[in-house]
N, C-alpha and C positions, 0 to 999 in steps of 0.2 A: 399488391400481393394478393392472389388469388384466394378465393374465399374458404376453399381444403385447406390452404396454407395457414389460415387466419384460426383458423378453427383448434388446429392441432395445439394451439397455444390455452383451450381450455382444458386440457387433459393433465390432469399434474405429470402424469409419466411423463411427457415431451417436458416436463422442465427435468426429469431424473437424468432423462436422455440427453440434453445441453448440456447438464453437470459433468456425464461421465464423458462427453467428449472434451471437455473443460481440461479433467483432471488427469486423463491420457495426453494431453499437449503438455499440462504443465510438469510433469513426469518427464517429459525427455526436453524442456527448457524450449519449448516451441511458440513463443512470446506475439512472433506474428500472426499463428495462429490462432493464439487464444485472442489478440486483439482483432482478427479479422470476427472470429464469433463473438465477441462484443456486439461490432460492427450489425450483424446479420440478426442478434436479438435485437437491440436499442429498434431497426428496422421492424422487425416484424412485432415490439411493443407500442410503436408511434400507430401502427397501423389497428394494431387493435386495442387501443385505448378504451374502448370499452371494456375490458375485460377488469376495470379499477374499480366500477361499479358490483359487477355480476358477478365477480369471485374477489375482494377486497385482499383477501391473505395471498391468495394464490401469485393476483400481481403483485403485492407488494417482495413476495417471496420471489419474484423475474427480477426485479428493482434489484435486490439486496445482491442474486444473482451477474445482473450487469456489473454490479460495481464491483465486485470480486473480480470479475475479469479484468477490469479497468487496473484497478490495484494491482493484480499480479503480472500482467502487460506494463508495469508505470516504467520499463527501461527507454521502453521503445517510445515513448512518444512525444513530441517538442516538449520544450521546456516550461511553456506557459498552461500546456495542462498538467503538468506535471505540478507546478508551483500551484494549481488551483487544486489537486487533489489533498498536496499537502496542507494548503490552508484550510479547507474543508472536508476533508475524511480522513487525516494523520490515525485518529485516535479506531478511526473504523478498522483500519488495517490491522492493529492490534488485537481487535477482536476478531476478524477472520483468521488469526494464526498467522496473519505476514508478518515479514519485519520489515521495516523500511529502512534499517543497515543494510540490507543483505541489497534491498533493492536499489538503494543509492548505489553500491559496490557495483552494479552491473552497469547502470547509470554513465557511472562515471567512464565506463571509458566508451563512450559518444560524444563527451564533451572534448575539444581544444582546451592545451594545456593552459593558456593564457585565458583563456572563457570560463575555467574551474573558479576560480577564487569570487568572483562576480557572482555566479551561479550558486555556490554556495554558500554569499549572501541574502539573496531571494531569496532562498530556503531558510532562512534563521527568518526573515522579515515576516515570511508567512507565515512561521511556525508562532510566531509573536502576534499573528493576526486570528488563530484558529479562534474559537469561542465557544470548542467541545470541551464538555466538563471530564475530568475526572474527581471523582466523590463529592460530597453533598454540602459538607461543612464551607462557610465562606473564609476566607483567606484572612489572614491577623499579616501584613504587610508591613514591614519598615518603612517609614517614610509617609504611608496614606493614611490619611483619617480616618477609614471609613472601610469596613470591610467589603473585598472585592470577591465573585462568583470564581468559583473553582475552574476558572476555564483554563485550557491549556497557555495562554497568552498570562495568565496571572499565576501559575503556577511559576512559567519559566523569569518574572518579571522577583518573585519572592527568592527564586535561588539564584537572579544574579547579585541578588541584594544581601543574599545570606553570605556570595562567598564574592565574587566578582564577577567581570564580562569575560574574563580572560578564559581558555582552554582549563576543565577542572580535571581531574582524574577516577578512576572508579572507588577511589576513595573519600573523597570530597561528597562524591554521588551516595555512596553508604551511608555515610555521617549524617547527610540535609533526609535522608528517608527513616534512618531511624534515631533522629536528634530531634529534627523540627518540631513545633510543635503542630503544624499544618497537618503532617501526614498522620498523628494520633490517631484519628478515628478512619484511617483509612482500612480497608480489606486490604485482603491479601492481592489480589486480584487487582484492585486498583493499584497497589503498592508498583505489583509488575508492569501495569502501563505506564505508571509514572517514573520506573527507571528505565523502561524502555525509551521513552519521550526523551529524558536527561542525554542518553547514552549518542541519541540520534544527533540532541542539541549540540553537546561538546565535539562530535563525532563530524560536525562542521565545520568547526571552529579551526583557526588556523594556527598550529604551534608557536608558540614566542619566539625570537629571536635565539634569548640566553639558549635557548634548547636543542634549537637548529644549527648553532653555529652561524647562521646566514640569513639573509632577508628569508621574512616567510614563502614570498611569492614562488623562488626558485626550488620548493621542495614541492610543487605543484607537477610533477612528473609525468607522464603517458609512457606506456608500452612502443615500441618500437611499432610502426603498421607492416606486422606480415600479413595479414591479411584483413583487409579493409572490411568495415563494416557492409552489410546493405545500403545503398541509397536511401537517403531520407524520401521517407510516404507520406502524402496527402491524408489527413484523416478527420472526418467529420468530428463538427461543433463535439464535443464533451457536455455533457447534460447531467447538473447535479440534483443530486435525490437527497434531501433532508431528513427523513423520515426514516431510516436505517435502524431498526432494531438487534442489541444482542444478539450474537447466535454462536454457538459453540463453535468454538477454534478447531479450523480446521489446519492442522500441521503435517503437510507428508514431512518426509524423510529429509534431511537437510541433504542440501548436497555441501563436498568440500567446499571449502574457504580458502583461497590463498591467504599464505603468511601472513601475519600482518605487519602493514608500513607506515610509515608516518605518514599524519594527516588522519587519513581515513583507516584504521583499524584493520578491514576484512581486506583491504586492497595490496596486491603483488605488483609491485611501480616495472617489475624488474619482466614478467611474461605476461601471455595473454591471457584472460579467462580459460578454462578447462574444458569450459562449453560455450562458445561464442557464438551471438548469435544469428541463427540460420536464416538465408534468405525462405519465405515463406510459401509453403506449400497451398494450393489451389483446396478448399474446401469443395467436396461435392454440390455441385449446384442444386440437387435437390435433396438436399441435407435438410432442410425446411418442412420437405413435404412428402419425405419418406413414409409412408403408410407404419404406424406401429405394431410390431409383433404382438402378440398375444401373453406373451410374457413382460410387454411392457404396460401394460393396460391398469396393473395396478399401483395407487400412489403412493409416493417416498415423504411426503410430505407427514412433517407429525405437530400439527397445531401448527404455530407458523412461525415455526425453528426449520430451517433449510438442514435436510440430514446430508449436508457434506462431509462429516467427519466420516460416517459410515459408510461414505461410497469408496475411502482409500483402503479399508477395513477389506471390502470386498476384493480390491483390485492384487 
């Protein structure tokens, strides 16, 4: 990458400027787009890795950036990084304002009918292996001697303990957040990630028989293919960032949901997504190294909280 190029990477505005082309794709559900400008930062951060030294926030604040795109791209991309986002940044998504209902819902119909039930066993295994904390207090466990850390792996370990392994409902989920004794000292805020986390757990899980009338497997349904997804795309190694600080949620506007069906909640067994998604439009090649306007000159950055919420404000 050219040394203009390399450069335009110290100006906090060229990070305003990735955001808001970030948040115009993700606005009209342009998934390969925002994963191609993943693609095109991760690049041009390898490249100036110095930049972790000589401005500390500013990279860390491109870091936090990458993964946001990662996260809101997680439709489109195999499955093995998608199970490494969830074992390792489930709980980040909550804090950028994603859901990962909403993204599983998209998810899922990439996968084969007979490939779902497997598929969203990894995802419980990972979700079992995460080791991000929600709130401070250590866990009073059924069964363990010994109190265990507030990670997501031992939070979901106390409610299957509290009620079973089996599919619970959003009433079971009420009960274990304002019964337990675990979630006492929790905030509000925490309270919200951890029925978010429950909602995703059970939101796997495959209904009973008694429920179904039928083996579980055969309510694993897909949409008819009118029209076929994109080609699966080759996409560079996934590189995880540990280091991820809070930063205000940023939520645009939901879009619709289809009904909801069995199994998975947000999912319509019966049509297609509303907005399916589009084969991928060609990013400007010199999108990089665009010379910045004068009006972009000054920065968006405020300490080193990413003001994403404020660029949808503007749009």
């Amino acid at each position: 990458m050219a040394n203009s190029q390399i450069n335009q990477f110290n100006n906090p505005a060229f990070l305003s400027k990735i955001q808001e082309k970030a948040f115009e794709y993700y606005k009209h559900n342009q998934l390969w787009e925002i994963s191609q400008l993943a693609d095109k930062l991760e690049e041009g951060l390898r490249a100036n890795a110095a930049l972790a030294n000589s401005s500390p926030e500013l990279y860390s604040s491109y870091l936090e950036t990458l993964l946001w795109l990662r996260l809101a791209s997680f439709a489109i991309y195999d499955n093995d990084t998608c199970l490494d986002l969830i074992k390792k940044h489930f709980l980040d998504a909550a804090k950028f304002g994603l859901d990962f209902n909403q993204l599983m819902n998209i998810k899922m119909y990439s996968i084969p009918d007979l490939a779902w039930p497997d598929f969203a066993q990894d995802c419980i295994r990972m979700l079992k292996e995460n080791k991000q904390r929600i709130g401070s207090r250590p866990l009073e466990i059924q069964g363990e001697e010994t109190p265990k850390a507030p990670a997501i792996q031992n939070w979901l370990m106390d409610y299957d303990r509290t009620f079973s392994i089996d599919k619970q409902s959003e009433i079971q989920r009420s009960q274990y957040l304002g019964q337990n004794p675990n979630t006492r000292d929790l905030v509000q805020q925490e309270k919200n990630y951890l029925m978010n986390l429950l909602k995703f757990y059970d939101n796997l899980k495959p209904l009973p028989p008694s429920m179904l009338g039928e083996t579980p497997a055969s309510s694993f349904q897909h949409p008819s293919a009118k029209q076929e997804l994109p080609a699966a795309q080759a996409f560079p190694p996934y590189s995880s960032y540990s280091k991820i600080r809070p930063i205000n949620p940023i939520l645009p506007a939901e879009p619709e949901i289809p009904a909801p069906k069995p199994i998975f909640p947000q999912r319509n067994i019966y049509q297609e997504p509303e907005a399916p998604i589009r084969k991928p439009l060609s990013l400007k090649q010199d999108f990089f190294s665009e010379p910045l306007s004068p009006s972009q000159t000054q920065p968006r950055i405020q300490g080193n909280i990413i003001d994403l919420k404020n660029q949808l404000k503007d749009q």
